[in-house]
Legacy VTK file of the C-alpha trace (Angstrom):
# vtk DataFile Version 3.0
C-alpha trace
ASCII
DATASET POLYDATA
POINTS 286 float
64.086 -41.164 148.227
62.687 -45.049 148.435
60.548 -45.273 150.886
58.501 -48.052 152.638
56.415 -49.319 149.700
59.340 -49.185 147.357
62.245 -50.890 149.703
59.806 -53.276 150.599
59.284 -53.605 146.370
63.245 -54.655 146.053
63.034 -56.960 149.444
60.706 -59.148 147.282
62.779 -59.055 144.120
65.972 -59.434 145.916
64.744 -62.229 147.943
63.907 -64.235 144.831
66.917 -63.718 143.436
69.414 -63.653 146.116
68.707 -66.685 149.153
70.202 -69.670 148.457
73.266 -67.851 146.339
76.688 -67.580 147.121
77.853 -63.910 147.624
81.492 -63.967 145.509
83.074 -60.762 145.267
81.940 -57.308 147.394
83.777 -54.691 145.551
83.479 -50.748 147.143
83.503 -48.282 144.194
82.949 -45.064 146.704
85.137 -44.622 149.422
82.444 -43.106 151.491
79.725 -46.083 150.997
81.027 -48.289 153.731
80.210 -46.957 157.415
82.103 -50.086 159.062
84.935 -51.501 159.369
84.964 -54.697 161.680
83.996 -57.466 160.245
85.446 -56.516 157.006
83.562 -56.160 153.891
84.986 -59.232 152.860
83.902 -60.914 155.563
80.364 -61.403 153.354
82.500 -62.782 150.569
81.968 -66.983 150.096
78.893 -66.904 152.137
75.576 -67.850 151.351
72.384 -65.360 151.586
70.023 -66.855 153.767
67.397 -64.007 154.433
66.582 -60.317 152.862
64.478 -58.124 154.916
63.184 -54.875 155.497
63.669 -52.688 158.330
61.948 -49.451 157.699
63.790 -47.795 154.447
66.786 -50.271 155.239
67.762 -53.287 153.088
69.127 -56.438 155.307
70.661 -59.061 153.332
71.139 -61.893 155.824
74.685 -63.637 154.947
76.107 -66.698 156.901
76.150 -64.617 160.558
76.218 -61.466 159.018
74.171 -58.605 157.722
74.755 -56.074 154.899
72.534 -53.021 155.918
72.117 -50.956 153.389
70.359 -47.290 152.930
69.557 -46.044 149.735
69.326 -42.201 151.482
67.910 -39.685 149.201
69.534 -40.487 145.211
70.552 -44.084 145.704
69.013 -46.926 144.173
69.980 -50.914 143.494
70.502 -51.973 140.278
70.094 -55.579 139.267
72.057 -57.271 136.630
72.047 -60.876 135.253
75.440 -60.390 133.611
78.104 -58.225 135.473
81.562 -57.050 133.490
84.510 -58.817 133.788
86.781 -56.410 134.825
85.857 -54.734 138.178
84.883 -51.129 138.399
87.154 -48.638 138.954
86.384 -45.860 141.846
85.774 -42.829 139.956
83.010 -39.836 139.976
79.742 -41.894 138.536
77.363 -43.052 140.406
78.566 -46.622 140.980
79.016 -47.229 144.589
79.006 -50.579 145.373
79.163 -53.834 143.347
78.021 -57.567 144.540
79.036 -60.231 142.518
77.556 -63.180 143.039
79.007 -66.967 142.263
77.545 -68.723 138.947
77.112 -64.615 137.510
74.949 -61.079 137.878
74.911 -59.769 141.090
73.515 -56.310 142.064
74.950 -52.774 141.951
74.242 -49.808 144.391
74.472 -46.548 142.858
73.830 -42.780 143.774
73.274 -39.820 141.456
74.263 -36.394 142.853
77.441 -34.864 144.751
76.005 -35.811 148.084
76.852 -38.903 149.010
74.752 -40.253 152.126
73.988 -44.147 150.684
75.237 -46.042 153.463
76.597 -49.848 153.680
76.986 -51.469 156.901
78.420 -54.877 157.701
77.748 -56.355 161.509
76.883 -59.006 163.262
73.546 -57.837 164.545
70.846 -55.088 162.754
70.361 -53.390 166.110
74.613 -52.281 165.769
72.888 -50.329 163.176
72.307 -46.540 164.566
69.520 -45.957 162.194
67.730 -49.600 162.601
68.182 -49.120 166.190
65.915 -46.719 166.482
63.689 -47.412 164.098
59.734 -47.297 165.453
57.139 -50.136 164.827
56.672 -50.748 161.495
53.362 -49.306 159.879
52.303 -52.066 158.345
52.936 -55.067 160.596
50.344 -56.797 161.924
50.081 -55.943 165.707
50.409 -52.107 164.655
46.389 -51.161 165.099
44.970 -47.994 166.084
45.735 -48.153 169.461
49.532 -48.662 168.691
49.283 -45.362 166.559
47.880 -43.728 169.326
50.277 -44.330 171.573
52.725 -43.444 169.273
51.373 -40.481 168.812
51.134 -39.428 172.732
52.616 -36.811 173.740
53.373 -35.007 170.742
53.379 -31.349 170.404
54.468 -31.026 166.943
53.220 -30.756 163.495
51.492 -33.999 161.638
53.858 -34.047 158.958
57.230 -33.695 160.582
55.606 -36.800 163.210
54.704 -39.140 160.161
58.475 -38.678 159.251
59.859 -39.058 162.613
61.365 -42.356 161.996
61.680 -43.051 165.479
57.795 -42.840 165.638
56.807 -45.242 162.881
59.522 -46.669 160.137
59.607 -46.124 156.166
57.301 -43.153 155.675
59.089 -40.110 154.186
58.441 -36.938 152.872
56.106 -38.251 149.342
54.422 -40.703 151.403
53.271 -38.318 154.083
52.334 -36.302 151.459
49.886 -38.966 150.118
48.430 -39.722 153.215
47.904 -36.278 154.417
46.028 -35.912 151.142
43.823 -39.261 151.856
43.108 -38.314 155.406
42.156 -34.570 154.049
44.399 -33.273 156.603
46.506 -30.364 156.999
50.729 -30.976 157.381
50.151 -28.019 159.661
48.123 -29.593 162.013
49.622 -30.012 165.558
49.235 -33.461 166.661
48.618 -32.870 170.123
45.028 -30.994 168.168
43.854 -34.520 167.187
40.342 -35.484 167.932
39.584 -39.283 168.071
38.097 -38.752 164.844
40.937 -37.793 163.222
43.319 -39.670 164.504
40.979 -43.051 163.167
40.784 -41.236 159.784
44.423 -40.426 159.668
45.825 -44.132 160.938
43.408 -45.295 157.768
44.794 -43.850 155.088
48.079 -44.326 156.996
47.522 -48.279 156.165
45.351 -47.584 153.163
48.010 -45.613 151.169
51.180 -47.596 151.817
48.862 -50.909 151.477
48.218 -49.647 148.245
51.545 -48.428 147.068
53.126 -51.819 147.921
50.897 -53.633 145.856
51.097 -51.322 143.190
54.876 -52.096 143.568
54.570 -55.694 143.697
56.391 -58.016 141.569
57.973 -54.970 139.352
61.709 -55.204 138.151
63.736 -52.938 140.477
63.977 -50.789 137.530
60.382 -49.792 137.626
59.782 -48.887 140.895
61.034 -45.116 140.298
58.595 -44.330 137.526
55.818 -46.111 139.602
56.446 -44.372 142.528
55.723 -41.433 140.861
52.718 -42.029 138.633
50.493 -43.577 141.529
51.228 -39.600 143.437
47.852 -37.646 144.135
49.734 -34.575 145.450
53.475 -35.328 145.977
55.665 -33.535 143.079
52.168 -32.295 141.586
52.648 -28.581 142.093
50.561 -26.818 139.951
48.727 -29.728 138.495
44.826 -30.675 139.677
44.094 -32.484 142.427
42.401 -35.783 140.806
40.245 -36.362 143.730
38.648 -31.785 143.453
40.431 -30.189 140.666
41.619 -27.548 142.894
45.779 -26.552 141.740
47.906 -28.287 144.089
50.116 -26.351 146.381
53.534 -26.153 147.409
55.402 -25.494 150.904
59.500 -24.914 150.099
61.834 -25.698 152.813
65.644 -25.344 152.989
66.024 -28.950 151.448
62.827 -30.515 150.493
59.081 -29.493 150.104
55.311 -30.596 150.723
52.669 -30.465 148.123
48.787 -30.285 149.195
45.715 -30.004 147.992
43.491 -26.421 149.778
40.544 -27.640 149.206
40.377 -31.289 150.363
43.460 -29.995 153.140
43.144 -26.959 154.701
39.744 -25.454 153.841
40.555 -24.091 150.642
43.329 -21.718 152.495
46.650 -21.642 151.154
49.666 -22.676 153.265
52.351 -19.696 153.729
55.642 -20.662 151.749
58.284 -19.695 153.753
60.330 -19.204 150.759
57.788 -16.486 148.798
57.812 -15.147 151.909
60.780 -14.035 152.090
60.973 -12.649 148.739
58.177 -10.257 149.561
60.080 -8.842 152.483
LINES 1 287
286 0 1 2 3 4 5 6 7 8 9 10 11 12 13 14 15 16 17 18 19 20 21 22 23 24 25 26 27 28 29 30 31 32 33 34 35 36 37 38 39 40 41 42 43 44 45 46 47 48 49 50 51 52 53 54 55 56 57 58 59 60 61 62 63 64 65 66 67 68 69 70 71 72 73 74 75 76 77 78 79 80 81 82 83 84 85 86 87 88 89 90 91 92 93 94 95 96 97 98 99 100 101 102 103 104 105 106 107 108 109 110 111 112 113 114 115 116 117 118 119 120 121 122 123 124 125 126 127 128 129 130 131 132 133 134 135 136 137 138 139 140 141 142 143 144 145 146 147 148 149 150 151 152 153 154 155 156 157 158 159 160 161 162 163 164 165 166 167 168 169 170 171 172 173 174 175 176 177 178 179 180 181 182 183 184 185 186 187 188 189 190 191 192 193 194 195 196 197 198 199 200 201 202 203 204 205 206 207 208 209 210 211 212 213 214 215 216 217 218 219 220 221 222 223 224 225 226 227 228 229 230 231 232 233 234 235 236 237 238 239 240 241 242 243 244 245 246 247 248 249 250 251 252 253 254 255 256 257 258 259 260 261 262 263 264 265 266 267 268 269 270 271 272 273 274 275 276 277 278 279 280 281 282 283 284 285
């Protein structure tokens, strides 16, 4: 899933690329892309981008007094092209949601991989309309959020670290790789209750917070939209590393399965050198 360093990645390139152009044609591919209905889709259509933003993992292209919202959800991504087909796309079973054509040529297409569909385009006059963007938390790496605004967001917490860092609610655009990198960075188990924090800790942790997406952005910077997948993944310390050494100890890193998704650490720089249980072996050995 694209998370905060690599949304914020495509902001840049789509905000050199997009203000100042005329948005032509906005042509749904997948029936189940488009979450609203008034204004129209084409309501977009002959207006000019004036802004592109970022609003946790959401996309906002600002267009005459509208917004296109987008979430890329779990498989989707944004694919840019200088030169678009002439024919439009048919609606079919690829990947191919959504296609923006812009005036003059190339435009941008929004596609998904998988049989889930959850990429999600929404057209209003305000961001806050948006169910998801309304209740987005601050923004991790925005100026005014310093330690003390992680500690209050923090407050009153009685839950684990890891499921808190994803809360997005809590703080916007970190997801499950992400607060596996940081975890790693602040040497701190997923496991840990929040409410268990020591001042200590919760300095260390809101420091690689900052540190590791601070990183990962630049590391991101100024890369075609193409890229960003395959750098996502090679600047990972634990995150889809099972099995492989921890570059920081050598120690194997470890996996925790879950229903849907899973968390990779590192027991010696984590937890003491103790493996997590795995719910999932678990039950096998029953």
């Amino acid at each position: 899933m694209p998370e905060l360093p690599e949304v914020e990645a495509l902001r840049e390139f789509l905000d050199a690329r997009l203000v100042g152009r005329r948005i032509e044609r906005v042509l749904p591919v997948a029936i189940s892309v488009l979450k609203t209905y008034d204004p129209p889709l084409s309501a977009v259509e002959g207006t000019e981008v004036a802004a592109v933003q970022r609003r946790g993992k959401w996309l906002d292209i600002t267009t005459g007094d509208l917004h296109l919202v987008a979430h890329l959800a779990r498989a989707g991504w944004l694919q840019w092209k200088d030169e678009l087909p002439a024919q439009p796309p048919r609606p079919g079973k690829g990947p191919l949601a959504l296609r923006t054509v812009l005036a003059g040529g190339g435009g941008f297409d929004l596609t998904e991989a998988g049989t889930t569909k959850r990429l999600a385009v929404h057209v209003v006059r305000d961001p806050a309309e948006v169910p998801g963007v309304a209740r987005l938390g601050p923004d991790p790496l925005s100026d005014d959020f310093d330690r003390a605004a992680f500690a209050r967001v923090l407050e009153g917490e009685r839950r684990q670290i890891k499921g808190a860092l994803r809360d997005q609610s809590l703080i916007a655009g970190i997801g499950n790789a992400y607060s596996d990198e940081i975890l790693h960075a602040a040497r701190m188990s997923p496991f840990k209750p929040v409410q268990n924090l020591s001042g200590e800790e919760t300095d260390t942790l809101y420091e690689a917070l900052r540190t590791t997406l601070a990183e990962a952005v630049e590391r991101s910077r100024g890369l075609a939209a193409g890229r960003l997948k395959s750098e996502k993944k090679s600047g990972m310390r634990v995150h889809g590393r099972t099995g492989r050494p921890c570059p920081v100890c050598g120690d194997t890193v470890r996996e925790v399965a879950f229903s849907d998704s899973s968390l990779q650490y590192c027991p010696t720089c984590q937890t003491g050198g103790r493996p997590l249980a795995d719910r999932r072996l678990s039950r096998l050995l029953k």
